[in-house]
Every structure is written in C-alpha cells, then in structure tokens.
N, C-alpha and C positions, 0 to 999 in steps of 0.2 A: 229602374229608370222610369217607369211608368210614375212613380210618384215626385221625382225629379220635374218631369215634362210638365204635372200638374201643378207644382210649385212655379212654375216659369209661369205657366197661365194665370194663376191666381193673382201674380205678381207682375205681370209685362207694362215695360210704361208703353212699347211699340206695337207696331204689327210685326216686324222681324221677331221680336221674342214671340209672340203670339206663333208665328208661324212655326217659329224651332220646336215651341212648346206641345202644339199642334201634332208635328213629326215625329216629335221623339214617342209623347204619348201615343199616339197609334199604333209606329212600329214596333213600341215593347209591347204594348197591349194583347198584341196578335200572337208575340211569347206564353202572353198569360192565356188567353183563350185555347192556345194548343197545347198547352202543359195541365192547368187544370179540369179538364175533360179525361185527361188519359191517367191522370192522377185520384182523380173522383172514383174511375171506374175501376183500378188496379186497387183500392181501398175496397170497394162494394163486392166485386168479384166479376168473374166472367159473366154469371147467368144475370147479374141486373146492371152492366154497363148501359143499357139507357136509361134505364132509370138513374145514373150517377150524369150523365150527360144533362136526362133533363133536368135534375136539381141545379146544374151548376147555370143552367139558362132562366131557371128559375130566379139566381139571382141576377140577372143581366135585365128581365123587366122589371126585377124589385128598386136597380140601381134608375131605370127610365121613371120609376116613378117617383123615386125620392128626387131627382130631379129637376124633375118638373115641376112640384110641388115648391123646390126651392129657389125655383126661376119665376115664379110668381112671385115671390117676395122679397127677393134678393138681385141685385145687379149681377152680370154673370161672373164678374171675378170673385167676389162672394162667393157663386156654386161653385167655382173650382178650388178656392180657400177650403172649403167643407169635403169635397172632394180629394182634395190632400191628405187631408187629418184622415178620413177613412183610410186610406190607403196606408199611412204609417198607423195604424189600428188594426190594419190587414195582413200586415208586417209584421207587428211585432207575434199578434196573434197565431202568423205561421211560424213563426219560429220557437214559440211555447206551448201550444200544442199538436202540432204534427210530431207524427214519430221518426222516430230517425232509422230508417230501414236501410240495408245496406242495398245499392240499386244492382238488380238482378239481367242479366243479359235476355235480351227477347230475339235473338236470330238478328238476321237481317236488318236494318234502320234505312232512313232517307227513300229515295227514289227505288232503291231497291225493293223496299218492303213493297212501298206503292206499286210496281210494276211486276211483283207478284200476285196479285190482286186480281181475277179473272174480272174481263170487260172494264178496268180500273181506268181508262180513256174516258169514255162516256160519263164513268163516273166521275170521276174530276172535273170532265167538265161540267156535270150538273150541279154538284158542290161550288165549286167556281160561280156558275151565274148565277145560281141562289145567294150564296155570302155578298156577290156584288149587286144584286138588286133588293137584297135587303138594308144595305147599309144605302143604298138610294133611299129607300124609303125612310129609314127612320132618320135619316139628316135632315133630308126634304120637307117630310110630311107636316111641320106646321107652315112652313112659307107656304107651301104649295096649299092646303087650304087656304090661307089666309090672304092670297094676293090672286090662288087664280078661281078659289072655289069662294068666295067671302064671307068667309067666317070669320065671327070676332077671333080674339085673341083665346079667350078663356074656349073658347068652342073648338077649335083647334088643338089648344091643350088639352080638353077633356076627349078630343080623340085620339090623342097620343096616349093618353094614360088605356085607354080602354085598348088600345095594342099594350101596351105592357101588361095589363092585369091579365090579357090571354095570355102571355109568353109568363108569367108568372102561374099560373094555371096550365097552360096547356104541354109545355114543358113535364114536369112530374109524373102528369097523366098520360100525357104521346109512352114518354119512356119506359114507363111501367107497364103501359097496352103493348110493345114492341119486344118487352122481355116475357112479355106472358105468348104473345101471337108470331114473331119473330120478324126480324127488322126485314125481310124481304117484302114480308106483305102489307108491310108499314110505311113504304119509303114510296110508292106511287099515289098514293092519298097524299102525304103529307104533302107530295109537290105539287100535287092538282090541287 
C-alpha cells in the first residue's frame, strides 16, 4: 500500500488526494521500517543484527539523497512518479528474490515481547522521541534553513544531502561497531 499512497501523490489533481496519499504512505511505511529491520537481521543472524539494521538505514539516506537530487530537477509530482516505479521495482524484486522460509515462532510477540524487556519504559520512550524528533528534522530541515536561517535553496539542499551521506555512512558503521562493542555501549553516544 505504500506504493499505492505513492501513486495517489504522483497523481493527485487535489489536496484531499495529496493528503490520503500522504496517510496512507506513512502508515504502511512504518510496516516497512518495522518489518525490514527484523527481516535484515533474522537474514544476517544474531551476532550482526546491527549491522543488518544499519544497512537497511543505509538505504533510507541513499533514498534522501536520490531525492533530493530529483527535487532539483523535477516538480515534486515527478519525484513521486519516480518514486513509484522504485517501489514496484522493490516489489517485484522481493518477490523474486527473497527466499521463501517457512516463518518460525519467536515466543511471545506485540506488547508482550516489549514488556519483557528489562527497563523497556524508558526505553520506548527514548526510541519514541528520537523517531519523533528525527522525523521533525528531516521534514523540516530545508524550510527551516531556508526561511529562518537563509540559505539559498541549493544550500539547504546540500545540507540535507550531507545528513543523508552520514546516515548512509554512519548507519553501516554505528552497526558493525555495536556488533563488535555491543549495543549497550553503543546506545548512549549515539543519543548524545
């Protein structure tokens, strides 16, 4: 449905479709962010689940910077027309080669899992206002240069791509340092 929502956008004569299109991409979206994490790393194995984490954020700044690069040159229904086509490219691609495992029971699921998780409070909520002051940021970050810091257009964009080239770099590298050092002593840096 995520390529659905993008198809709406690509295509909206409104702002009501804009918005539907808007909704619906986000809320599958956030299907695909929680599915492909735990799928990455059930592929890689136990001992390099961040490193399967940070590849798949890897591609999340590769998509910020294709982006961007095609909001420079394109109107934005354009980047979502382009953005479509990837998605049914990303579709078919999963369905020819991923393998077909049979899916294996892991105990407990939902709230449950989560609420066996020692201190899983605090952590949720640090998780929580990280996901939600980063999605401030990377919505925000060209207006808010561009109207309250003023920077041209293209300056603003070239600070957006320079957060993506870290999360396309830093990602990989966090993951791989965290499977080698272990996520305990990796998760207080990364938030400071």
């Amino acid at each position: 449905l995520v390529t659905v929502g993008l198809w709406l956008l690509a295509w909206s004569p409104n702002v009501g479709i804009v918005a539907l299109g808007l909704i619906l991409t986000g809320f599958m979206a956030a299907g695909v962010w929680v599915t492909a994490p735990a799928l990455a790393a059930e592929e890689l194995g136990a001992d390099q689940r961040a490193s399967a984490i940070g590849i798949i954020f890897a591609g999340v700044g590769s998509g910020m910077v294709l982006s961007s690069w095609l909001d420079t040159m394109y109107e934005w229904r354009v980047v979502y027309r382009i953005e479509a086509a990837l998605a049914v490219v990303a579709i078919l691609l999963s369905f020819t080669l991923t393998r077909r495992t049979p899916h294996r029971a892991v105990g407990r699921l939902g709230v449950g899992a989560i609420r066996a998780v020692p201190g899983w409070r605090p952590l949720l909520a640090a998780y929580g206002l990280y996901g939600a002051g980063m999605a401030m940021v990377i919505t925000f970050l060209v207006a808010l240069l561009e109207d309250d810091a003023g920077y041209s257009s293209a300056r603003a964009t070239t600070a957006f791509l320079v957060m993506a080239v870290g999360s396309i770099l830093g990602g990989p590298l966090y993951g791989w340092l965290l499977d080698r050092a272990g996520r305990g002593v990796g998760l207080l840096p990364a938030f400071t």
